[in-house]
C-alpha positions as CSV (number, residue, x, y, z in Angstrom):
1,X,-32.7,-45.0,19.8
2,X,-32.8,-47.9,17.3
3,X,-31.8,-45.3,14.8
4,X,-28.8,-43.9,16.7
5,X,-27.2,-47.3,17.2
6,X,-27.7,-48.1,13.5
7,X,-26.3,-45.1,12.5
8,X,-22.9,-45.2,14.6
9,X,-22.6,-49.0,13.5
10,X,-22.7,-47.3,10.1
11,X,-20.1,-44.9,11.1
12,X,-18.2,-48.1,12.5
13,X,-18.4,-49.9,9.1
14,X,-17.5,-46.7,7.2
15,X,-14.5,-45.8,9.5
16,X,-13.3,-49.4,9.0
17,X,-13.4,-49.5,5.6
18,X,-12.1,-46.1,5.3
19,X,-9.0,-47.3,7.3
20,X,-8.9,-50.5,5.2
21,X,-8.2,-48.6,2.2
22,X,-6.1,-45.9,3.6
23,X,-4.0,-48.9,5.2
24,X,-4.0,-50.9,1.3
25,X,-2.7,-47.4,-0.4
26,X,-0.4,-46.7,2.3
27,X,0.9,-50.3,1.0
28,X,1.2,-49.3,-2.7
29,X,3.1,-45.9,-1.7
30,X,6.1,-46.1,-3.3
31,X,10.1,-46.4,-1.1
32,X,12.9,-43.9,-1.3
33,X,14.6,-43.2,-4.4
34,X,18.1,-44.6,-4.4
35,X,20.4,-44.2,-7.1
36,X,23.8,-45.4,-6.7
37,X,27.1,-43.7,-8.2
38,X,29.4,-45.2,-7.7
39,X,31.3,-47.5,-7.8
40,X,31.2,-49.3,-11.3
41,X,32.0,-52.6,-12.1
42,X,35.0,-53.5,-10.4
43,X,35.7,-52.9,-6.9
44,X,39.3,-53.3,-5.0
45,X,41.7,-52.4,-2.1
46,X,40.0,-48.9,-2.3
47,X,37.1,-47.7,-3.3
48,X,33.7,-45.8,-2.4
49,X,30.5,-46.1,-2.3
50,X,28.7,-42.4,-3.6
51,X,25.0,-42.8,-3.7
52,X,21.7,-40.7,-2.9
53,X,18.7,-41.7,-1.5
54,X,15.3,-39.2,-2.3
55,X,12.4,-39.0,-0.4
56,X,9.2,-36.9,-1.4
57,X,8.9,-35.5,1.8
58,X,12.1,-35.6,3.4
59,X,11.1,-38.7,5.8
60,X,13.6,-41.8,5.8
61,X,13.3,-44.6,8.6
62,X,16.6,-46.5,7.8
63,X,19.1,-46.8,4.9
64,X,21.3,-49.9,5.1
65,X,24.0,-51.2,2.3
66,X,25.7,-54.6,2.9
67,X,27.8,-56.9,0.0
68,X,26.8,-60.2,0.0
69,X,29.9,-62.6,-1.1
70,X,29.7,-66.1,-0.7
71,X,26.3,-66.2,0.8
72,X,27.3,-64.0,3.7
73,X,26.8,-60.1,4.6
74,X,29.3,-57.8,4.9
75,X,28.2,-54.4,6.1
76,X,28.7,-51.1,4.3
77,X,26.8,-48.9,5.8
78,X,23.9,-48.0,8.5
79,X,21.8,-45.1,9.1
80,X,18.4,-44.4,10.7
81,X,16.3,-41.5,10.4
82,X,15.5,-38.3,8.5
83,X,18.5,-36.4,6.9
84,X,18.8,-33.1,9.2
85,X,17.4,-29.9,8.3
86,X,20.1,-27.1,7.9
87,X,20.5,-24.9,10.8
88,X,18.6,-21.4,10.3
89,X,14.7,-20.8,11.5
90,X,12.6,-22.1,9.0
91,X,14.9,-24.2,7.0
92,X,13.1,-26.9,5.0
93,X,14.3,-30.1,5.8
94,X,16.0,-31.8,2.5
95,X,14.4,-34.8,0.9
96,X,17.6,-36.7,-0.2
97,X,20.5,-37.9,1.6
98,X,24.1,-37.8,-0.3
99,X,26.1,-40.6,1.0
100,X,29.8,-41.7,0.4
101,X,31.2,-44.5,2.3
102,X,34.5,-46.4,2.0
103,X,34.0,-49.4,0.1
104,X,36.7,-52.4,-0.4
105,X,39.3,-54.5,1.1
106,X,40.6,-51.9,3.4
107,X,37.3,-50.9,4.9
108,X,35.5,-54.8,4.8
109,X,38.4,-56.8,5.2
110,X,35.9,-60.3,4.8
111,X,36.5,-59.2,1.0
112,X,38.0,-61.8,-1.3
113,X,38.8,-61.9,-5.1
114,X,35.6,-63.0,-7.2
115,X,32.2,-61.7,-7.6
116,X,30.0,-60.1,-4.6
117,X,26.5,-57.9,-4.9
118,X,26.4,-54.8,-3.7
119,X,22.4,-54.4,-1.7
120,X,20.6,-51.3,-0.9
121,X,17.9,-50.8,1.3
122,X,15.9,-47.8,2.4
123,X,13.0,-47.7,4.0
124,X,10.8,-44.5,4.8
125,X,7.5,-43.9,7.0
126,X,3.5,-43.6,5.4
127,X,0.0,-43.7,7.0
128,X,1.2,-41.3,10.1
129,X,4.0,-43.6,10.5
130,X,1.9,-46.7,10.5
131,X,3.6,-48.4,7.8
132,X,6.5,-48.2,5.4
133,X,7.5,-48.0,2.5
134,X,10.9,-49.8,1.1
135,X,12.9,-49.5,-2.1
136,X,16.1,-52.5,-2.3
137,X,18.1,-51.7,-5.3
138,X,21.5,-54.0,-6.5
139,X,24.3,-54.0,-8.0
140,X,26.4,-56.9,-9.5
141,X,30.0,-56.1,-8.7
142,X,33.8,-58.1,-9.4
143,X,36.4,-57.6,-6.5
144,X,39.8,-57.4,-7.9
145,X,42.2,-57.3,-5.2
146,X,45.4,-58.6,-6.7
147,X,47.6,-55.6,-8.1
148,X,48.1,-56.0,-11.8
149,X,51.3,-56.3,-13.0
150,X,54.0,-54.2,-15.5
151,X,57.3,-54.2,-16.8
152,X,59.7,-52.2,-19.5
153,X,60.3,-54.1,-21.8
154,X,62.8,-52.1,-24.7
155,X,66.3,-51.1,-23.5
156,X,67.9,-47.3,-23.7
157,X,66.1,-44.8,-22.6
158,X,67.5,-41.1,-23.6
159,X,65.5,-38.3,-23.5
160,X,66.5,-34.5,-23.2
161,X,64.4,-32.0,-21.5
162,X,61.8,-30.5,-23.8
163,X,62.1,-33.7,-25.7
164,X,60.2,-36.8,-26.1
165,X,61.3,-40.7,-25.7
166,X,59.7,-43.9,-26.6
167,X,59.4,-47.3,-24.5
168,X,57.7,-51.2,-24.5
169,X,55.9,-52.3,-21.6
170,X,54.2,-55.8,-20.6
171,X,50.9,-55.4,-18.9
172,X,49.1,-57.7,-17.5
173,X,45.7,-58.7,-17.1
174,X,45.0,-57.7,-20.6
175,X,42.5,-55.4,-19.8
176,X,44.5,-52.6,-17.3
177,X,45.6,-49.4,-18.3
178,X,49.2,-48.5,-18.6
179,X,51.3,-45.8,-19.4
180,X,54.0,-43.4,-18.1
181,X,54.0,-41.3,-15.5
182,X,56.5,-38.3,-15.8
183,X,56.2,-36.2,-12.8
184,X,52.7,-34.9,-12.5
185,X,52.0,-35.9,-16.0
186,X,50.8,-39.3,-17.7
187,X,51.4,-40.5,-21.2
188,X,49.1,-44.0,-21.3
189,X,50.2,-46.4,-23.3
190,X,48.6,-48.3,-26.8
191,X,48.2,-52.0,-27.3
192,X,51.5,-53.2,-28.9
193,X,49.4,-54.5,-32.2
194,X,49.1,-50.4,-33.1
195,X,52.8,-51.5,-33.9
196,X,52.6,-55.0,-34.9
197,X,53.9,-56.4,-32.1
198,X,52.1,-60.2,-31.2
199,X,52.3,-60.0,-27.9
200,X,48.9,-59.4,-26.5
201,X,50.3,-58.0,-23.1
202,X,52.9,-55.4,-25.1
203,X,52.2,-51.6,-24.6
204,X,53.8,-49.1,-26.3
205,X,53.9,-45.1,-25.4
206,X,55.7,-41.6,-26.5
207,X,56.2,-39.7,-23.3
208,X,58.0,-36.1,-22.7
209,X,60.0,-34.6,-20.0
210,X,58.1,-31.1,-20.6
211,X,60.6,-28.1,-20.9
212,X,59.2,-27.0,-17.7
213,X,60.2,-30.0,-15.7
214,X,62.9,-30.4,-13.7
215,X,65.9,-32.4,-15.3
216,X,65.3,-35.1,-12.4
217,X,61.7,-35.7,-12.3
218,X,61.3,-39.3,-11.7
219,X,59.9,-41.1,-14.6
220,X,57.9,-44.5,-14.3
221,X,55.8,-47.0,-15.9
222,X,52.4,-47.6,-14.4
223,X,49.3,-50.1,-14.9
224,X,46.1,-49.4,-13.1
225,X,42.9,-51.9,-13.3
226,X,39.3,-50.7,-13.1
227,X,39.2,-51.4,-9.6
228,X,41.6,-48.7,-9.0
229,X,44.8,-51.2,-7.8
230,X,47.5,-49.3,-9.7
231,X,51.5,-50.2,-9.4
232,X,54.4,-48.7,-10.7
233,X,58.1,-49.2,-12.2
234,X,61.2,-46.9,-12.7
235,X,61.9,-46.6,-16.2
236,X,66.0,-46.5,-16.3
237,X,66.6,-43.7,-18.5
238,X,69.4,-41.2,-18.8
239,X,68.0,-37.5,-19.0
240,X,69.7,-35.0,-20.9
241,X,69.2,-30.8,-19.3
242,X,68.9,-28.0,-22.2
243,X,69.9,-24.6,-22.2
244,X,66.8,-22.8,-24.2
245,X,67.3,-19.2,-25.3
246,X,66.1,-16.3,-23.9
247,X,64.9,-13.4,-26.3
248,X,63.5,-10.3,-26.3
249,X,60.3,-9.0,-28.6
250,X,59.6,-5.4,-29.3
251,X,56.2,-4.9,-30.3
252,X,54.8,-1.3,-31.5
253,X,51.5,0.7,-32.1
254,X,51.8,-0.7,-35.3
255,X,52.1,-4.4,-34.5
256,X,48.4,-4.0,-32.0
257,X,46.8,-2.2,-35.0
258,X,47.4,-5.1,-37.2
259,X,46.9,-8.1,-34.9
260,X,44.7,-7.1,-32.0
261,X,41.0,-6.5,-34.0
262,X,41.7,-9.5,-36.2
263,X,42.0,-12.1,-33.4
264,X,39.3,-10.3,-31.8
265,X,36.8,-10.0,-34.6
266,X,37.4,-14.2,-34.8
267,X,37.1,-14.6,-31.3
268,X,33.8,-13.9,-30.4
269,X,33.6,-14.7,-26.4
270,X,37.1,-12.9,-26.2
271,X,35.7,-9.0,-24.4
272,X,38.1,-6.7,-25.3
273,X,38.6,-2.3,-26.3
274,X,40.3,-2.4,-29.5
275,X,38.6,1.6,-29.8
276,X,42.0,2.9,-28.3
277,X,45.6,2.3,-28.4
278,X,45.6,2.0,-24.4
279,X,42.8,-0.2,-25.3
280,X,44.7,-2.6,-27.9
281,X,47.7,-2.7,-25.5
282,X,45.8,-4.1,-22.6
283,X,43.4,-6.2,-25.4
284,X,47.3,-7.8,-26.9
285,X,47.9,-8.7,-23.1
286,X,45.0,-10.3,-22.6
287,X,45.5,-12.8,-26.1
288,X,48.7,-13.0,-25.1
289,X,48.3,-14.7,-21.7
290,X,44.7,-15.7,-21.4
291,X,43.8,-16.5,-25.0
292,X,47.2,-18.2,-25.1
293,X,46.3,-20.8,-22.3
294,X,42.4,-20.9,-24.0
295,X,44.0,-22.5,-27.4
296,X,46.6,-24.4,-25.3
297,X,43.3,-26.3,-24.1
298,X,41.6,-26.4,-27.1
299,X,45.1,-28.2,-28.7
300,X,45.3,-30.3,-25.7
301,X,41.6,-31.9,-26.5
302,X,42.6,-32.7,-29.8
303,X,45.1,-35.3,-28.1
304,X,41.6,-36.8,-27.5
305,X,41.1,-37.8,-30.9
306,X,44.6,-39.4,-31.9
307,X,44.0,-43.2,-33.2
308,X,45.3,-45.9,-31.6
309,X,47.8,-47.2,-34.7
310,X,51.1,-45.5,-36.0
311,X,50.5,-43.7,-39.0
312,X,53.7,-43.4,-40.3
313,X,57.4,-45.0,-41.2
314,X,59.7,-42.8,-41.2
315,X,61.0,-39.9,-39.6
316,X,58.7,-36.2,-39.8
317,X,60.1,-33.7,-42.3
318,X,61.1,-29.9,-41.9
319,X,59.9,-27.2,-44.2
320,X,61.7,-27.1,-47.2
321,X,63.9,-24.5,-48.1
322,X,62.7,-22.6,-44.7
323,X,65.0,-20.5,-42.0
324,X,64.7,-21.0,-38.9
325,X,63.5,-17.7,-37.2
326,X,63.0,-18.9,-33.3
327,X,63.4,-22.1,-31.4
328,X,61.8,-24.4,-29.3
329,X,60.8,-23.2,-25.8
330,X,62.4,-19.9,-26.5
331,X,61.7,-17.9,-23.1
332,X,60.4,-14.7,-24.8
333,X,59.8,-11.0,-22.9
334,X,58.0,-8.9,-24.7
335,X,58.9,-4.7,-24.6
336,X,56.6,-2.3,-25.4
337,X,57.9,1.8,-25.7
338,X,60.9,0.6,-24.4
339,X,59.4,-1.4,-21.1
340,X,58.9,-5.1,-20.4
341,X,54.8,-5.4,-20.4
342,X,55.1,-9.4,-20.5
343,X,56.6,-12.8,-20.7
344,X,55.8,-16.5,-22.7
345,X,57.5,-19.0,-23.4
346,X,57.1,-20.2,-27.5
347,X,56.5,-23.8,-27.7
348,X,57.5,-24.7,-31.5
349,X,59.8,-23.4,-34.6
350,X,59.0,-20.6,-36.3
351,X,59.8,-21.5,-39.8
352,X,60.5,-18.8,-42.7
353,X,60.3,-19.3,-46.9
354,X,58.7,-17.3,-49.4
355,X,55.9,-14.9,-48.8
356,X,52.7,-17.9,-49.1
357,X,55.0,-20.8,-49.6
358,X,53.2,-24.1,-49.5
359,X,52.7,-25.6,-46.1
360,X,53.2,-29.9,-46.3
361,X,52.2,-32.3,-43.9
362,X,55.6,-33.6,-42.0
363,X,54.1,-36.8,-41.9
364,X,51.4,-39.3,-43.0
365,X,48.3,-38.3,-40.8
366,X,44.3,-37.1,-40.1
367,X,43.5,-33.7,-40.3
368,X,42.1,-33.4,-36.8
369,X,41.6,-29.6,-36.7
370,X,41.8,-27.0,-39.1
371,X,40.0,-23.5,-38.5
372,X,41.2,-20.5,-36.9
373,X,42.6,-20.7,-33.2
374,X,43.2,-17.2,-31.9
375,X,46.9,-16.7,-31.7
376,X,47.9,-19.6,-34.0
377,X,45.4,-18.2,-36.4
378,X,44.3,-20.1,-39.4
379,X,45.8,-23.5,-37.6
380,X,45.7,-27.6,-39.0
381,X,46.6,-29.9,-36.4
382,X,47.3,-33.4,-37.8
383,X,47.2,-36.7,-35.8
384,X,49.7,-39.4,-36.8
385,X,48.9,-42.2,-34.0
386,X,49.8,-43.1,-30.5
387,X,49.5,-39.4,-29.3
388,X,51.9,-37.8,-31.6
389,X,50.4,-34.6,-33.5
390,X,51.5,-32.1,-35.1
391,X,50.7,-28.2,-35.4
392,X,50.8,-26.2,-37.9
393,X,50.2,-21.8,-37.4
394,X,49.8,-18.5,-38.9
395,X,48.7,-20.0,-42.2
396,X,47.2,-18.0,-45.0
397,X,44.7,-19.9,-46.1
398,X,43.6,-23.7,-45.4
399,X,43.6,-26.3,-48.2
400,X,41.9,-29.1,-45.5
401,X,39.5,-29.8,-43.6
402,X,39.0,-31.5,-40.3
403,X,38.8,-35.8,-41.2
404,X,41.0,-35.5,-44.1
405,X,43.3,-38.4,-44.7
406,X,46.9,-37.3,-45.8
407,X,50.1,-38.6,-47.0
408,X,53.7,-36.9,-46.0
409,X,54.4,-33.6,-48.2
410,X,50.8,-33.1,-48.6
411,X,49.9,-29.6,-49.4
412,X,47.9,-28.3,-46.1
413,X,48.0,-24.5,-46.7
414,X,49.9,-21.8,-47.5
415,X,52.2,-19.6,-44.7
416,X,51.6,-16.1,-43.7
417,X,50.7,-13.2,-40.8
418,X,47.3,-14.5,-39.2
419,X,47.3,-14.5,-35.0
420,X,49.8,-13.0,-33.6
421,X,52.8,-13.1,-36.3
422,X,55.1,-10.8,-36.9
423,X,55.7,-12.1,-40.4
424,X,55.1,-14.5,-42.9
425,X,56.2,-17.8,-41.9
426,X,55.2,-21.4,-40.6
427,X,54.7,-22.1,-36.6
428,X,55.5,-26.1,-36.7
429,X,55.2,-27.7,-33.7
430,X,55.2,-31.6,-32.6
431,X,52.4,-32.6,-29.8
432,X,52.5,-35.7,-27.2
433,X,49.2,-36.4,-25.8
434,X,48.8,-32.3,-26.4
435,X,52.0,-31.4,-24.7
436,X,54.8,-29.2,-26.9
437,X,57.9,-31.2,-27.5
438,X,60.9,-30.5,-29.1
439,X,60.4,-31.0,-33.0
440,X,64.0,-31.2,-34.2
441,X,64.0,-35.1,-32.4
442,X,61.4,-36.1,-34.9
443,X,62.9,-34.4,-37.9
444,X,66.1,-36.6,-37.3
445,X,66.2,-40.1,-39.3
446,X,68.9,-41.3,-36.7
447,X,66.5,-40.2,-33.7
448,X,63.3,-41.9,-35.2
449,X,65.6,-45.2,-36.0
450,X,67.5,-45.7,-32.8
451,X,64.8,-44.4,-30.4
452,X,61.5,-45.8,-32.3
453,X,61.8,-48.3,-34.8
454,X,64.9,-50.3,-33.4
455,X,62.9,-50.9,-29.8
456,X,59.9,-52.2,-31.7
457,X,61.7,-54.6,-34.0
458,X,63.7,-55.7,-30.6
459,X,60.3,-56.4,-29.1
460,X,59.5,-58.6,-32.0
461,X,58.0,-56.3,-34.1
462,X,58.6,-55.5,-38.2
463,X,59.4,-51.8,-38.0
């Protein structure tokens, strides 16, 4: 008898301490994973909050958010229990909870300008649901809730469709972005030093009213802050419409045999039957449209690289001693046996010399890209500053590589039938933030003097 009673207290003890530790680990477990998204530093009017909270087994007790400002809470967001298992038998229940939840002025409108902390909390259950487990992360945030501020600045605004114009802007706080809006398209802006201007809130920008675009399409200036307040101004601008031509291309078996396994053999990911001449026909159709759009995205990345300064001083030169062949935007349908198989539109001048004539940089740049590009073939794309590039297609051969530093009328290459040519010559187009703009603007001394320089040296500038 004295032996059983020993022996349970034994049990007693053992269970005791066996709950003792149990309860300490259950202590040490570790909370919820929480790892917040968004938002960054700068919070305003508008924004949200995108986080995800993980659990190892799919077990959450509460999630709260709140942002403390001035010593008080303001909630954010609330939310007790376990995220919900999909519907289906046997569905697993998932172990993290995606959350998005308006965050700002409009949605906590206790907010006021200055700095706040943003506090996470999730708490899950351990030990049977005994004890828990929390995780608190935070997040130092700035509330900006007055709009920033801009204005135009330069005077004259002319621009033709297809074509390109320039324009000063005032931004202020210093650290917003600005820009242009032109339609559905933005051109930001550079700080007005990348043109010597002293005025630390100055912004300059090229922007384009795309041949595409409507002759109307409302064009603005705009300044956004990192908080996302963003307001905008009408640029007054008088726009100009163009009549571009229309032209029709015959191409033959003999055109497909030439072009259509070159591009191909260069174009590795590009699946195509060049075994046939059905085969080449439908392979041509394909470069032409979807290879097309491929190396208008790979020209419109380059805009990516474009330094922040003007690179040149005067106006961009034509090709000497070259004929031109076709025109900007020239709306092109293309004939095969006699029926219509397809339409483009070109977006540049097709320029014509000697057979290999020397190809020169229009003006002072960096070679930014210069390797084949399916239907430009051997292609250099220069950067000159501020968004402005320029392309240069079908060469021969390439005599620079991508980081070069050159100075107008240097040699680049020599002209001649790569991608889809029809004949020797130069493909020369001008580039805005990778959009095509009409190159004869930029090959005018007048144009570069009255729409350029003139509004920088107005602005207080020595242009």
């Amino acid at each position: 008898m004295r032996f059983l009673v020993r022996a349970l207290l034994l049990l007693v003890v053992l269970a005791m301490i066996a709950a003792g530790v149990g309860w300490f680990l259950a202590g040490r477990e570790p909370g919820p994973t929480i790892a917040i998204t968004s938002p960054g530093e700068f919070i305003g009017q508008a924004a949200t909050l995108e986080m995800t909270v993980a659990t190892p087994d799919g077990q959450l007790t509460r999630i709260d958010a709140v942002l403390e400002q001035n010593g008080q809470p303001i909630p954010v967001y609330s939310h007790e229990g376990s995220p919900e298992a999909p519907e289906g038998a046997g569905a697993a229940a998932p172990t993290s909870l995606a959350i998005s939840q308006p965050l700002g002025r409009q949605a906590q409108p206790a907010l006021v300008s200055g700095p706040a902390r943003l506090v996470v909390t999730a708490v899950r259950p351990v030990l049977f649901g005994l004890r828990s487990a929390s995780t608190t992360v935070t997040k130092d945030l700035q509330v900006r809730l007055e709009p920033p501020r801009v204005s135009v600045v330069s005077l004259h605004h002319f621009i033709n469709l297809g074509g390109a114009e320039f324009v000063v802007l005032r931004a202020t706080p210093e650290d917003v972005e600005a820009g242009v809006r032109v339609g559905d398209a933005e051109y930001p802006a550079y700080p007005g030093s990348a043109v010597g201007l002293p005025d630390t809130a100055a912004r300059v920008a090229f922007f384009a009213l795309r041949h595409d675009q409507d002759v109307s399409t409302p064009i603005a200036a705009y300044a956004r802050d990192r908080a996302g307040n963003q307001v905008t101004t009408p640029i007054e601008h008088r726009p100009f419409p163009k009549k571009f031509v229309q032209s029709k291309i015959p191409i033959d078996q003999r055109f497909l045999d030439r072009v259509v396994p070159a591009i191909a053999s260069q174009t590795p990911d590009l699946k195509v039957d060049t075994g046939s001449p059905e085969g080449l026909l439908q392979a041509f159709l394909t470069i032409n449209g979807q290879l097309r759009q491929q190396n208008a995205e790979t020209i419109r990345a380059q805009a990516a690289k474009s330094a922040p300064e003007m690179l040149w001083r005067e106006a961009f030169a034509q090709m000497g001693n070259s004929q031109v062949e076709s025109r900007f935007a020239d709306q092109r349908t293309y004939f095969f046996e006699g029926r219509e198989i397809d339409r483009q539109v070109h977006l540049g001048f097709d320029l014509a010399s000697v057979q290999h004539a020397p190809v020169h940089a229009a003006n002072a740049g960096v070679v930014v890209f210069a390797d084949f590009l399916g239907i430009y073939g051997n292609c250099v794309i220069l950067d000159h500053g501020l968004g402005v590039q320029s392309l240069y297609a079908h060469l021969s051969s390439l005599g620079v590589k991508a980081g070069d530093r050159v100075e107008k009328d240097a040699e680049l290459g020599r002209t001649g039938v790569t991608g889809l040519a029809g004949g020797d010559h130069l493909h020369f187009t001008m580039l805005l933030h990778g959009t095509a703009v009409n190159p004869v603007e930029w090959w005018d001394t007048h144009w570069m003097e009255d729409r350029v320089f003139r509004k920088i040296r107005e602005a207080g500038g020595a242009r």
